[in-house]
C-alpha positions as CSV (number, residue, x, y, z in Angstrom):
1,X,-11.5,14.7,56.2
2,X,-9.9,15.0,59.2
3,X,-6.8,16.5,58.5
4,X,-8.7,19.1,56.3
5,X,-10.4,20.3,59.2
6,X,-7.5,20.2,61.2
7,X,-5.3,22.5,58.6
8,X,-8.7,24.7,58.2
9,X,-8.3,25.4,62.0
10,X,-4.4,25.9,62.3
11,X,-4.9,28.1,59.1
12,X,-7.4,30.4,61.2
13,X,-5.4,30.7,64.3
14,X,-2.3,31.7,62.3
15,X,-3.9,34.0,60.5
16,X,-5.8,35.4,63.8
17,X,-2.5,35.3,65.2
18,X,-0.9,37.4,62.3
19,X,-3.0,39.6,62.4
20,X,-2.3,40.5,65.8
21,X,1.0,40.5,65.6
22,X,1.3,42.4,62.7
23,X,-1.6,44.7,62.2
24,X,-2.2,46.2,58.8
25,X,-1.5,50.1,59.3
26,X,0.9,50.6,61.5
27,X,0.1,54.3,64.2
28,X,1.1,57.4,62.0
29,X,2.4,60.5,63.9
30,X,0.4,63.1,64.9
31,X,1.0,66.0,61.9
32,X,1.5,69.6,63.9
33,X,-1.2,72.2,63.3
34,X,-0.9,73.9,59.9
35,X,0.7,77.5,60.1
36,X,0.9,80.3,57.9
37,X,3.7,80.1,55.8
38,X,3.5,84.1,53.8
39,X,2.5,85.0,50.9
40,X,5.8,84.2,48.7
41,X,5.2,80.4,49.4
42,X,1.9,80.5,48.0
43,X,2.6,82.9,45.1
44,X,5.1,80.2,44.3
45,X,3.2,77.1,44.1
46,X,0.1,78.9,43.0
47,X,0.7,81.8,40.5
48,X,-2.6,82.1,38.9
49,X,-4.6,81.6,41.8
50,X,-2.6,84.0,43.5
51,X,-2.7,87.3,40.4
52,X,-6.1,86.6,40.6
53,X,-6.9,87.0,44.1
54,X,-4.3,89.8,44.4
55,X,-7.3,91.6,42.4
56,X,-10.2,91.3,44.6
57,X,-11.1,94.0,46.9
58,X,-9.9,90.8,50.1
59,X,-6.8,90.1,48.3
60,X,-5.6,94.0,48.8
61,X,-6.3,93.9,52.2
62,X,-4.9,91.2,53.1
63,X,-2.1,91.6,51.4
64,X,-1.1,95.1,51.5
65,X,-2.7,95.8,55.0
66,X,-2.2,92.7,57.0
67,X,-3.4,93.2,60.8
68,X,-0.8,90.2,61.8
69,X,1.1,87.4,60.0
C-alpha cells in the first residue's frame, strides 16, 4: 500500500514537472497586420465572388475609381 502511494505521488510531480518544462503549445509569432493585396489576387482565388461583385453599383467604384490602394 505503501509503495502505491509512493508511485501515485512521484507520478504527480513528474507529471507537474512535465508539464512545466514542456508546456503544451508552444508561443506562436505575432502575424503582421493584413494589407491589401489588389484586386488580381482576389480575382484569382475568387472568380465568382469577384464577376459578381464587379456588378454591383460598390464593385464599380471601387474598382474602376479607387480613391487609394
Amino acid at each position: 500500500m505503501k509503495r502505491r502511494v509512493a508511485l501515485g505521488v512521484f507520478y504527480a510531480v513528474f507529471l507537474s514537472y512535465l508539464q512545466i518544462a514542456w508546456p503544451a503549445e508552444k508561443e506562436t509569432a505575432k502575424q503582421a497586420p493584413a494589407t491589401y493585396v489588389g484586386n488580381e489576387v482576389c480575382k484569382a482565388c475568387h472568380p465568382a465572388q469577384f464577376e459578381k461583385f464587379s456588378t454591383t453599383l460598390m464593385g464599380k467604384i471601387f474598382l474602376y475609381n479607387p480613391r487609394d490602394e
